[in-house]
LOGUKOL-377142 format. One record per residue (C-alpha): residue number from 1; residue in one letter; x, y, z. Coordinates in steps of 0.1 Angstrom, whole numbers. Each point is the difference from the previous one (the first is absolute). Example, Ala and Ser with C-alpha at 12.3 -4.5 7.8 and 13.67 -1.06 7.14 Angstrom:
2
resi,resn,east,north,up
1,A,123,-45,78;
2,S,14,34,-7;
***
This chain:
394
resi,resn,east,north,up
1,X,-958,-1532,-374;
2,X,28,-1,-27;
3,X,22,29,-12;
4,X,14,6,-38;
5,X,31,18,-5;
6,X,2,29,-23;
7,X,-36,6,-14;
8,X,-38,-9,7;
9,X,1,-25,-27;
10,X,6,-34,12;
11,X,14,-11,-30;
12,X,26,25,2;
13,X,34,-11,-7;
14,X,22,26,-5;
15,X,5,38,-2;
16,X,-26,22,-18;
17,X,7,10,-33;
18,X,-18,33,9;
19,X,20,6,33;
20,X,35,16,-10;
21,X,6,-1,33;
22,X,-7,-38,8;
23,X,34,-21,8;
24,X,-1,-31,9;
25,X,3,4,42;
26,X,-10,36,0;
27,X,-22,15,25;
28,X,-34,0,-11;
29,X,-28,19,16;
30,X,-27,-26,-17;
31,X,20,-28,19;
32,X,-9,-19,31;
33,X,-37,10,-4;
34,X,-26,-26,14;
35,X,-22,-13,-25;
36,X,-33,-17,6;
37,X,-3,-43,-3;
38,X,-13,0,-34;
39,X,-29,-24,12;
40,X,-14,24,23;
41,X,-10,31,-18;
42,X,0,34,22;
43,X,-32,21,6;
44,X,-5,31,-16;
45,X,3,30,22;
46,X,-25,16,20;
47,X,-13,28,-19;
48,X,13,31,14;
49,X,-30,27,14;
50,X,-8,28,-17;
51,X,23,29,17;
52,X,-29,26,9;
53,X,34,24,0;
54,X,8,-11,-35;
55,X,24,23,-25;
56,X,-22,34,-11;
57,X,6,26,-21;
58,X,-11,28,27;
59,X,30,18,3;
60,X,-14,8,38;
61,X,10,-19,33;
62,X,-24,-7,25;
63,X,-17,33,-7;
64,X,-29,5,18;
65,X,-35,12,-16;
66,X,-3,37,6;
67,X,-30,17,2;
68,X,-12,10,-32;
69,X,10,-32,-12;
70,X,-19,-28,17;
71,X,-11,-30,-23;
72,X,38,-6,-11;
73,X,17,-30,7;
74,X,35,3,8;
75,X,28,-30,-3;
76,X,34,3,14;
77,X,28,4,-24;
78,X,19,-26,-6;
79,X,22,13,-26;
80,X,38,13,-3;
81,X,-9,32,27;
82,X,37,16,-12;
83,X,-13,-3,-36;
84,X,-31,16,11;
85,X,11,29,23;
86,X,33,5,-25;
87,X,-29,3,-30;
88,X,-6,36,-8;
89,X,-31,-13,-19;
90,X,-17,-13,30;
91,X,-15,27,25;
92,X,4,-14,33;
93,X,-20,15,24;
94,X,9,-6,37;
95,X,-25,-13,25;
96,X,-22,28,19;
97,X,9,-4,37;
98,X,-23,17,29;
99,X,13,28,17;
100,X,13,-9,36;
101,X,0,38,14;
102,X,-34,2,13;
103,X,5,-32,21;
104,X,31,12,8;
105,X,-8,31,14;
106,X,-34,-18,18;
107,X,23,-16,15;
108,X,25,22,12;
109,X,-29,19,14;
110,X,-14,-27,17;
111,X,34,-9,17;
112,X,2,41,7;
113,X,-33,-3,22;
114,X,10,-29,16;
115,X,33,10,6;
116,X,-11,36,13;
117,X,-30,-15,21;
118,X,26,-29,17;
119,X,29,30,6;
120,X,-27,26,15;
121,X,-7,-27,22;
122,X,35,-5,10;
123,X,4,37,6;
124,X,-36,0,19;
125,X,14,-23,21;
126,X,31,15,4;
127,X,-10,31,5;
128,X,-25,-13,24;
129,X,28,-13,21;
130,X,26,25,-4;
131,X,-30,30,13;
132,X,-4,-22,30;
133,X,35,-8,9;
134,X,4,43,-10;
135,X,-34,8,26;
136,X,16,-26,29;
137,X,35,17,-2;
138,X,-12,32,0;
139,X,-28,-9,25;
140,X,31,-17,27;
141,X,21,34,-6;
142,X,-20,30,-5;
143,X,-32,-13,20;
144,X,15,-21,27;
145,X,-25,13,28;
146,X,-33,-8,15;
147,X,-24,28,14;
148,X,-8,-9,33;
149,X,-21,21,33;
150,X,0,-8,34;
151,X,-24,-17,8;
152,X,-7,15,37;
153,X,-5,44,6;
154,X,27,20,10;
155,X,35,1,-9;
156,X,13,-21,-26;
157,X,26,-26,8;
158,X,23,-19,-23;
159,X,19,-23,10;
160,X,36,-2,-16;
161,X,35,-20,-6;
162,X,35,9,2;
163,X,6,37,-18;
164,X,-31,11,-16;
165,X,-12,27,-20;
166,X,-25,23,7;
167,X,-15,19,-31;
168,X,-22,31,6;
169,X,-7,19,-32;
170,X,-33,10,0;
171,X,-16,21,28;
172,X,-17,31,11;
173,X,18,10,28;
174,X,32,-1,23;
175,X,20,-30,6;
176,X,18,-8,34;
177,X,21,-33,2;
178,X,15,-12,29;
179,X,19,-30,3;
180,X,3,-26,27;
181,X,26,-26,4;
182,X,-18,-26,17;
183,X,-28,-1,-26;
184,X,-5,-22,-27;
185,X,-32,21,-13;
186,X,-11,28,-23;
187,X,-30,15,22;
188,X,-18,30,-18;
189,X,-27,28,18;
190,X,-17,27,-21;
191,X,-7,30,17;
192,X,-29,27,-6;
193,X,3,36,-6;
194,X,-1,6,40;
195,X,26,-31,2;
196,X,-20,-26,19;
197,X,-1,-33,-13;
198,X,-26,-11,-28;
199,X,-9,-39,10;
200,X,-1,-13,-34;
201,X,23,-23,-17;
202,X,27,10,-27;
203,X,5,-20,-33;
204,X,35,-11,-9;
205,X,15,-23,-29;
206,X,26,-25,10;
207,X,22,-19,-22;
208,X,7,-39,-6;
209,X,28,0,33;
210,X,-22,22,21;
211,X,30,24,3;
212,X,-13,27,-21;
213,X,-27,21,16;
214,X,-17,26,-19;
215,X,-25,26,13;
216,X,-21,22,-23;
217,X,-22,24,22;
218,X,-30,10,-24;
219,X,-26,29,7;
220,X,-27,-23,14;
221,X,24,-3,29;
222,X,-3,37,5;
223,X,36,2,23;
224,X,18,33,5;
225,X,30,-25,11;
226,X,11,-38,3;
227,X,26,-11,33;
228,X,20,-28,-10;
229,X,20,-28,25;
230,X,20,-18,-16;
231,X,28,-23,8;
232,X,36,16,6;
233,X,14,-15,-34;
234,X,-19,8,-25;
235,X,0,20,-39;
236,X,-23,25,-3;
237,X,-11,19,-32;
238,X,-25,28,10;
239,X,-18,26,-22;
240,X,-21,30,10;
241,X,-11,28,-22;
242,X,1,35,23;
243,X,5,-22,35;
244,X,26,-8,20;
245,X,20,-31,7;
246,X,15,-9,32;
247,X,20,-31,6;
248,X,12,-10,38;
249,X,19,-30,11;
250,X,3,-20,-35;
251,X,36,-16,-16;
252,X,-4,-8,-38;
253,X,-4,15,-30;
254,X,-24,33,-6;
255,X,-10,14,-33;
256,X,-21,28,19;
257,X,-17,28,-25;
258,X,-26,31,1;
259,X,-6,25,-21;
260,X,-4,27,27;
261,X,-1,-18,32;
262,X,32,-2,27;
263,X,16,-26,5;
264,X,13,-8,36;
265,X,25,-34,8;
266,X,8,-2,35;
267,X,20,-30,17;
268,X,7,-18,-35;
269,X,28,-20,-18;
270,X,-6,6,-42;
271,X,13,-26,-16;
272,X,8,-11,-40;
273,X,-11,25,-24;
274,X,-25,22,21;
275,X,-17,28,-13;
276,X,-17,25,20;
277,X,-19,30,-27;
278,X,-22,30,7;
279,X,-4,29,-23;
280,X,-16,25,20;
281,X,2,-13,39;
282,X,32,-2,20;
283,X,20,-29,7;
284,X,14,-8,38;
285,X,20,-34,10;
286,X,10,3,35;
287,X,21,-28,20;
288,X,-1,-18,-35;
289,X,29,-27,-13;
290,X,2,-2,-34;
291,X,18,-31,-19;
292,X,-1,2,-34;
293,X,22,-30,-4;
294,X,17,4,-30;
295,X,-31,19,-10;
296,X,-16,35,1;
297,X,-20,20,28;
298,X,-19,30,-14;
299,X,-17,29,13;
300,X,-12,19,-22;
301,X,-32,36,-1;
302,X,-7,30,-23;
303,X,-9,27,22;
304,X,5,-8,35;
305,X,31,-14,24;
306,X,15,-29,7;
307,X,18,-6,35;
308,X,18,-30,10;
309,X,16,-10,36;
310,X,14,-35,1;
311,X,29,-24,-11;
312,X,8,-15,-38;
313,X,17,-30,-6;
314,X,35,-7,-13;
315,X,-12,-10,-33;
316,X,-27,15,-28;
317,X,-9,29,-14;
318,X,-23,28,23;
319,X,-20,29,-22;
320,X,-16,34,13;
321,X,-18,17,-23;
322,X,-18,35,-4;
323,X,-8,26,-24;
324,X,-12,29,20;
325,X,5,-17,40;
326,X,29,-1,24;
327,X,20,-30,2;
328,X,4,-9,38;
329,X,22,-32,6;
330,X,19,-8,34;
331,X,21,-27,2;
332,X,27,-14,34;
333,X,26,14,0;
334,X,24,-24,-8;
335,X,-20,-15,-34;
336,X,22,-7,-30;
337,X,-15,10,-34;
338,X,17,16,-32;
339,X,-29,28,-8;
340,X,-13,17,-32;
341,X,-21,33,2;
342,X,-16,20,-32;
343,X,-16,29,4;
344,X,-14,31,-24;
345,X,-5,32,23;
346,X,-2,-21,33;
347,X,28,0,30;
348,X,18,-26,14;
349,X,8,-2,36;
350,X,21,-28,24;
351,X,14,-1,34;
352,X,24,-30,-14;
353,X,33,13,5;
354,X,14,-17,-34;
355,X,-29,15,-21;
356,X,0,37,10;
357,X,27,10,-23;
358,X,-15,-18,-25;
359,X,-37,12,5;
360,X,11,36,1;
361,X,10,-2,-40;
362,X,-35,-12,-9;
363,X,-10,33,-12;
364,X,26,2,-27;
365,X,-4,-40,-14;
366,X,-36,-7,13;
367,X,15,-35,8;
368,X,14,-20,29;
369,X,21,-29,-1;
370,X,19,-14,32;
371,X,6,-27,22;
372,X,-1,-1,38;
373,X,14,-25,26;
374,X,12,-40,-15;
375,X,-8,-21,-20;
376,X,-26,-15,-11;
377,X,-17,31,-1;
378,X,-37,-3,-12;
379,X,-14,31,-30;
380,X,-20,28,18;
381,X,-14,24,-30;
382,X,-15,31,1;
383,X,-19,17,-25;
384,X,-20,35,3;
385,X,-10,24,-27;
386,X,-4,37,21;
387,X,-4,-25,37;
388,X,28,8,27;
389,X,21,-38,5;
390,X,9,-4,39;
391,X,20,-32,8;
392,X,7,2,41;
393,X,17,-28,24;
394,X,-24,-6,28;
***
């Protein structure tokens, strides 16, 4: 292949006469271009196809037929689309889309459903779980006995650890409680109206550690009392309605009530927070200790009489309480305690040397507030609305 300089003219010589521009050893564009061996003419091209996207004068791109208007052909535009759009003579008329909102809320409504359906499961299971973990806890605190009889006639024996408790809240009749130190049982006889033994077992509830012992004496039993032995350590919590209670022997703590029963501790050390309450029945500890630790001891009745003969520890709080009874407490003579009496109409009587003075102005102030003997002196306080208050040295 051979190359001409300057022009496609092979005879070509010199600069153009037509080319202002042509100097000899300018740049020309024309120049260096390869040109054919003249013995071996060059085919023709290959016809170009017909472009089925050729030029038309539809001003409309890619516009789909719309109904109404099938059985037009449309051709892409293939023209200057600024020209067109920046025409105000040509109408353009944008394409028609399909509205998206109806899928769109299908499918936030199917996603709702499933959504709902896979979180109510969640919570099923959940909730599920959390009503059983709820029904065990409450099952292990509230419910933590089992109902059990003896399985032979005759009294009822139980037995028990270290320190039990003895529960009695439910009855018909009288309940008598003694307490024996070598025992490690809870034995338990119902007696008939003439007081003879009934040979038939008594139901009782005892919890998870077998310490807790509770009695409920129904009317099927038909008892006009229950006699209790139980060991000499022991809490007791025993209810009557009009009967009395009467406690012998025991050392623990006793939440003893009745509404008009008499209540009757003999031979006993109260300890922690006891609580002995009778509204119209009388209350009588006799040769009683009481240690309220750093506690507090109460005796308390509406209408009747309390009396009290024994010793109080150096610590704690000890309460006598009456509205319409005496107050009858009798302490050794050489107890400490810092005392506190209140009265409305009542009278106030000692034979402690220290508190006469002082007991003799209770009918101006209707209070008392003095201490007797050393420290540490334990609280003794007294508390009558028209009852007499009698606090003797034995």
């Amino acid at each position: 292949m051979s190359y001409q300089q300057g022009s496609n003219d092979p005879t070509w010589s010199g600069p153009s006469q037509s080319d202002p521009y042509a100097q000899p050893g300018a740049y020309d564009p024309q120049a260096w271009l390869p040109t054919a061996p003249s013995e071996t003419p060059q085919p023709p091209p290959p016809p170009v196809p017909e472009n089925p996207y050729a030029a038309s004068t539809d001003p409309y791109v890619n516009y789909a037929p719309q109904p109404g208007n099938s059985g037009q052909s449309w051709s892409p535009y293939t023209g200057n689309v600024a020209q067109t759009f920046n025409n105000p003579a040509v109408k353009v008329q944008p394409a028609r889309r399909r509205a998206v909102w109806p899928w769109v809320l299908l499918t936030l409504v199917v996603v709702l459903v499933l959504g709902c359906t896979g979180v109510g499961f969640v919570l099923y299971r959940v909730g599920t779980n959390l009503n059983s973990s709820v029904n065990n806890a409450l099952q292990t605190q509230t419910s933590p006995f089992t109902t059990q009889t003896s399985s032979a006639s005759g009294p009822t024996s139980v037995v028990v650890g270290a320190h039990p408790r003895l529960i009695i809240d439910e009855n018909l009749g009288a309940i008598n409680v003694r307490g024996d130190s070598a025992s490690n049982t809870i034995t338990l006889q119902a007696l008939d109206q003439s007081y003879n033994p009934i040979n038939s077992s008594i139901r009782y509830a005892r919890s998870g550690d077998g310490n807790i012992i509770t009695v409920n004496l129904n009317v099927t039993l038909n008892a006009s009392e229950i006699d209790v032995t139980v060991p000499g350590t022991i809490d007791l919590k025993l209810t009557t309605n009009a009967d009395d209670i009467n406690v012998t022997g025991i050392n623990g703590q006793m939440l003893l009530s009745s509404n008009g029963g008499v209540i009757t501790i003999t031979q006993s050390t109260l300890t922690r927070s006891s609580v002995i309450d009778t509204n119209g029945g009388s209350i009588t500890a006799t040769g009683d200790t009481l240690n309220a630790q750093n506690g507090q001891i109460s005796f308390k009745t509406n209408s009747d009489s309390i009396t009290f003969k024994g010793k109080i520890a150096s610590l704690g709080t000890y309460h006598f309480e009456s509205n319409t009874g005496d107050l009858n407490v009798t302490l050794p003579g050489n107890s400490p305690f810092h005392v506190d009496v209140s009265t409305n109409t009542g009278t106030a009587t000692t034979n402690f040397s220290g508190l006469q003075g002082a007991f003799s102005n209770l009918a101006s102030s209707g209070e008392v507030h003095a201490d007797v003997g050393h420290t540490p002196r334990p609280t003794i306080t007294f508390k009558t609305n028209t009852g007499s208050i009698n606090l003797n040295k034995g």
